[in-house]
Structures are given as structure tokens and as C-alpha cells.
C-alpha positions, 0 to 999 in steps of 0.5 A: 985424694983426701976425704975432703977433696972426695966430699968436694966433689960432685958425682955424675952417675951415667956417661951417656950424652946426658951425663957427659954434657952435664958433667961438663957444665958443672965443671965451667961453674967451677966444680970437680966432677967425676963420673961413674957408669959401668960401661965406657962412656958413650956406649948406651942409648947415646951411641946408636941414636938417630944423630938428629936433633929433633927439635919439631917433636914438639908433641908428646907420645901419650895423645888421642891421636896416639892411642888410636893409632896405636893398634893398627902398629901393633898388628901391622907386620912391620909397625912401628910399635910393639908391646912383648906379651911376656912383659906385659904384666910389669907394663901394664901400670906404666901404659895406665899412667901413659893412656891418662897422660893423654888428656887435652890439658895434660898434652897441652902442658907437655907440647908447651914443656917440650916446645920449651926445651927443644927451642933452647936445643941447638943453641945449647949445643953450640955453646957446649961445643965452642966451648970445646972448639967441636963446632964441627960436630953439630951440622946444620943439615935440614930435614926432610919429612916425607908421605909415599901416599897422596892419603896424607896430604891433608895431616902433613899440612895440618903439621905444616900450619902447627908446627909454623905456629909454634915458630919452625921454619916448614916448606912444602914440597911436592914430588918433583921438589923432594926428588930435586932435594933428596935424590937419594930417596926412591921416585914413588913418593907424593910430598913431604915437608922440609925443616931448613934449620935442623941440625944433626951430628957427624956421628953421636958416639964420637960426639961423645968422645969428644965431650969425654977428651975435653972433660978429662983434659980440664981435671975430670974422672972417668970411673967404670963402676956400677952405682948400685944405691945412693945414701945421703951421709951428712951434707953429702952422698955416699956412692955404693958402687960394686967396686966399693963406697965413694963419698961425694959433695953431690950426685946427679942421676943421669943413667938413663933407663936405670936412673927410676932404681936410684931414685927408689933407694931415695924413697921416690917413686918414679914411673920410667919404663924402657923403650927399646930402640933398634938401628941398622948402620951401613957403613959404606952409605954415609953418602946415600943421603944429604940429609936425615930423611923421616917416613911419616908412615913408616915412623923410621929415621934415615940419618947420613953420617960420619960411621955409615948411614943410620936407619933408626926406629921402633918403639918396643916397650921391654924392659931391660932384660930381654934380648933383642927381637931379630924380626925388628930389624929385618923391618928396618930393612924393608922400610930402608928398601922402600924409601931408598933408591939405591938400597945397597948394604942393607944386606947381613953386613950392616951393623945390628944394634939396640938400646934403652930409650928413658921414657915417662908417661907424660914425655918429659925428662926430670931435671930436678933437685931431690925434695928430701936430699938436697945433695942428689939430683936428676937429669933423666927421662928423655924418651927419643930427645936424649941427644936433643936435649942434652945440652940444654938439660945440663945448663938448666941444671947446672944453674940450678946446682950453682944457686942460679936462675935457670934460663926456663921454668924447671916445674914441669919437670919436676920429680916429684910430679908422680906423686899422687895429686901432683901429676 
């Protein structure tokens, strides 16, 4: 290839879901696309999310509610959040921007930015897959909600009348009803809500793949390299990978919980830090459930799937160094026990994993153009909607790339939205 098919190109740093979804949309506007991550792809965040697209969290994660509740998870013994006391101090200026995004108005610009995204979502989806003839892997599931205590009667319907409002599809179901609906689940439970029109996938890591095989089919690179700094070098961008420079028309940054290092050596300070993810798959119980399953009280997600059934939960902000705490995931299996009626294969043999969610204080991603370097952009941030929105982010911004207006208002999204005076 010459310089100047290399110049032609566009760089996608990152073959997660994001990555990948984007990189395939840049290749219907008719761009050469490569894409460079230093794992294969599909083996980051996107492999052990939930598979839901959960399209009702509508509510960012900074709110008054939040921030109360937050020190009954952190003592609890199986909570659901937890703040390692040795990253604490490189925390701290995260959790300061995170406690002011609680704000009224500022809850109120993001539920109305990620109501945005998460309404665009599904549709998105079956776009990106008919285009590839995936259909099957996006099924409409439903979605059950559930309270073991009769103590949550009253916050499920105030959920019930707010998420109605915002335009889901919500039933209420009292015991009898969720036993008839989700057998699988245990006896001892009081009520729960139902969301007729979720969707999940088969399975996030396969999905992956089948986005990567439709993309090298139509032209596109995979290349297992590490971008370790970007620079613009005339009207394009050079990458710096440990396997040497790689010159490119464009770059997007769709690396996840690594993107805030990149957009550092391009003079932007961004405030992402890492929540940890844990998961537990039973790969002999894909057939526990009919449905993905969430515990309002416990704040963990059961979803059946193609691999097995996945128990997902935990938000542990860690950062990316350290190891993964044992006792996480000896949690999710007494939150799994709890709720199953059947908790067979929660035993040593289920598969053990975590992973680097992307979050900012304010909830939402950056999908964005570099202010200063118009060859760089941004797809990044997704906190636990990576997988959600996915598809939706990569047609917003392969419109924006190709010179089009995209489909939603992109201003609350904005990367610049950090700097002082602009948040």
C-alpha cells in the first residue's frame, strides 16, 4: 500500500463494540477503514457485558438518590459498589467531579441526553445487522425487573409512572405474575416490572465477531497493535503503535477505558475513570432463564445466553492496574443463589471475568470531533451502555465524519464539555 492509500484511510483505535460498529459504518459512507487494538478483537469490556440493551437507563449514575444510597453499598457485605482504599487518592478528583454532576439541572441534561441515545438504540442495532444479514443476533427478549421486599412497592411504581412518561412500555407484575413469567426465578419474591420491548443479544463476544467477519469481508484491517500516542502530521494523523508509525487520513478513539490517554497527547483533558466489572458464566444454564432478569435491591443482572447464563455486576472504581478482587465474585454468587430457583453450576466451575467499563462524571460518552485537529475523533465513555449504544454512536458519528447532519443533537456530547466553564 502506498503513502497515499495509507493518508486515505481512516484509523479506528479500539476493536471493541464500539470500535468495531463504527468502523463498519465508516466503511458504508465509503471509507477504507483499518483498526488497530492490542488484543483481538472483542476481548475487552464488550466480551463479558450483560448482552442487554438497556435502553430504561435513562437516569445518570451521579444523582441525589445515588449519593445517598451510596454508603449503605459501600459497608454492606455484598454491595454492589466499592472504592479500593489504595486508589483512593488518584480517585478522588473524579468522585469531586462525580458528586457536582449530581446537580438537579445537570441530572436533568443528562437523563434527557441518554433518553436521546438509548431511544435511537435498538433501532441502530437492526440497521447495523441487516446490513450484514445478523438479524438473529439481536432478540427481542423482554425484561424483568424484580424486588424480593414488599418495602419497594412504592419506588417501583414511582419508576413504573417515570419511565412511562419518558415513552417505555412498563407492566407491573405482582408475585403470581412474575412466577408465571420467569419461572426459573425463586418463590420468595414481592413484585417486579416488566419491559415487553427489551432486547438482548445471543452472546456480546460472537456478536463481535460477527461484525469483525463483515468488515474484513468488505476491504477492512484488523491490526493487533498498541496506539500508544496519536499526532497530527499535515491534514492527517500519524499513529505511534509499539510495532512502529502508521500514517492515516483520520483516527477515532474508541479504546474504551484507555481513550482519556490518547486525547492527553492531543492537549485534552478529559476525566474518565474506570469502573470495574465483574461476571460469572454458567455455561451448562443458558436455559435457566427466558429472559434477562435484574435485581433492583441487589443491583445484578442475570442474562441467558448463547455461552451459558451470565450473572453481571459490581461497580468497583480501580482503575486499570489492579487485580481483580476474589470476594466480588463470590458476591455474585450469593446474589445468583438468592434469586435462582435452581442455583446449579454457580459452584468453581462458572467462568470468572472482569472488565474496564469507561465512565465520565456526567454518564455520558463523547462522540465528538477534536476541537483543534480535525482528523481526530472521539466514540468513548459509555459507562454500562457501551453495548447499548453502540450503533447509534457510530452512525451519529460517521454522519458527522462524512460532512452530514447527524440524526440527534451531538452537544451534549461534546469533548470539550470538561473544560472549566463548559461543564
Amino acid at each position: 500500500m502506498t503513502d497515499v492509500d495509507l493518508c486515505s484511510r481512516i484509523a479506528v483505535v479500539g476493536a471493541g463494540v464500539v470500535g468495531m460498529t463504527t468502523a463498519l459504518a465508516l466503511q458504508r459512507q465509503g471509507y477504507g477503514v483499518s483498526v488497530y487494538d492490542p488484543q483481538a478483537p472483542g476481548l475487552g469490556a464488550s466480551y463479558g457485558n450483560a448482552g442487554f440493551l438497556a435502553t430504561e437507563l435513562i437516569e445518570p449514575l451521579s444523582t441525589p438518590a445515588t449519593l445517598r444510597l451510596a454508603p449503605r453499598l459501600l459497608i454492606a457485605p455484598h454491595g454492589a459498589l466499592a472504592l479500593p482504599l489504595r486508589y483512593l487518592p488518584q480517585l478522588a478528583p473524579w468522585l469531586a467531579r462525580f458528586i457536582a454532576a449530581a446537580r438537579p439541572a445537570q441530572v436533568t441534561k443528562g437523563r434527557q441526553a441518554l433518553a436521546a441515545l438509548n431511544s435511537a438504540a435498538v433501532a441502530a442495532w437492526r440497521r447495523c445487522l441487516a446490513d450484514i444479514g445478523a438479524e438473529e443476533e439481536l432478540v427481542p427478549s423482554g425484561y424483568l425487573l424484580v424486588w424480593e421486599s414488599a418495602r419497594g412497592r412504592a419506588k417501583a411504581k414511582a419508576q413504573m409512572a417515570h419511565l412511562r412518561q419518558w415513552g417505555h412500555e412498563v407492566e407491573w407484575l405482582e408475585a403470581a405474575a412474575l412466577r408465571e413469567r420467569e419461572p426459573g426465578l425463586t418463590e420468595a419474591l414481592s413484585h417486579g416490572l416488566y419491559f415487553p420491548g427489551a432486547h438482548q443479544v445471543r452472546d456480546p463476544y460472537a456478536l463481535v465477531r460477527r461484525l469483525v467477519e463483515a468488515f474484513v469481508a468488505r476491504g477492512g484491517t484488523i491490526h493487533q497493535a498498541r496506539v500508544e500516542r496519536l499526532a497530527p502530521q499535515g491534514e492527517g494523523v500519524c499513529l505511534h503503535t509499539d510495532q512502529g508509525p502508521v500514517m492515516a487520513g483520520q483516527a477515532v478513539v474508541a479504546a474504551g477505558a484507555w481513550s482519556h490517554r490518547l486525547a492527553a497527547g492531543l492537549g485534552l483533558s478529559i476525566p474518565l475513570e474506570t469502573e470495574r466489572g465483574y461476571h460469572l458464566t454458567l455455561p451448562e444454564r443458558g436455559q435457566a432463564l427466558r429472559q434477562p432478569v435484574g435485581s433492583a435491591e441487589r443491583r445484578f443482572v442475570m442474562t441467558p445466553m448463547r455461552c451459558g447464563l451470565r450473572v453481571v455486576g459490581f461497580t468497583e472504581l480501580g482503575g486499570l492496574a489492579l487485580s481483580p478482587v476474589k470476594r466480588r465474585y463470590a458476591s455474585l454468587r450469593h446474589h445468583a443463589e438468592a434469586l435462582l430457583r435452581d442455583p446449579a453450576g454457580l459452584d468453581d466451575t462458572a467462568e470468572e471475568w472482569m472488565g474496564f467499563r469507561p465512565t465520565l462524571p456526567d454518564s455520558l460518552p463523547v462522540i465528538d470531533t477534536h476541537p483543534d485537529v480535525p482528523a481526530v475523533h472521539f466514540a468513548f465513555g459509555h459507562q454500562h451502555l457501551g453495548l447499548t449504544q453502540a450503533a447509534i454512536t457510530a452512525e451519529l458519528l460517521a454522519a458527522r465524519m462524512a460532512g452530514e447532519a447527524p440524526a440527534l443533537d451531538l452537544a451534549p456530547y461534546r469533548v470539550t464539555r470538561f473544560r472549566r466553564g463548559q461543564g
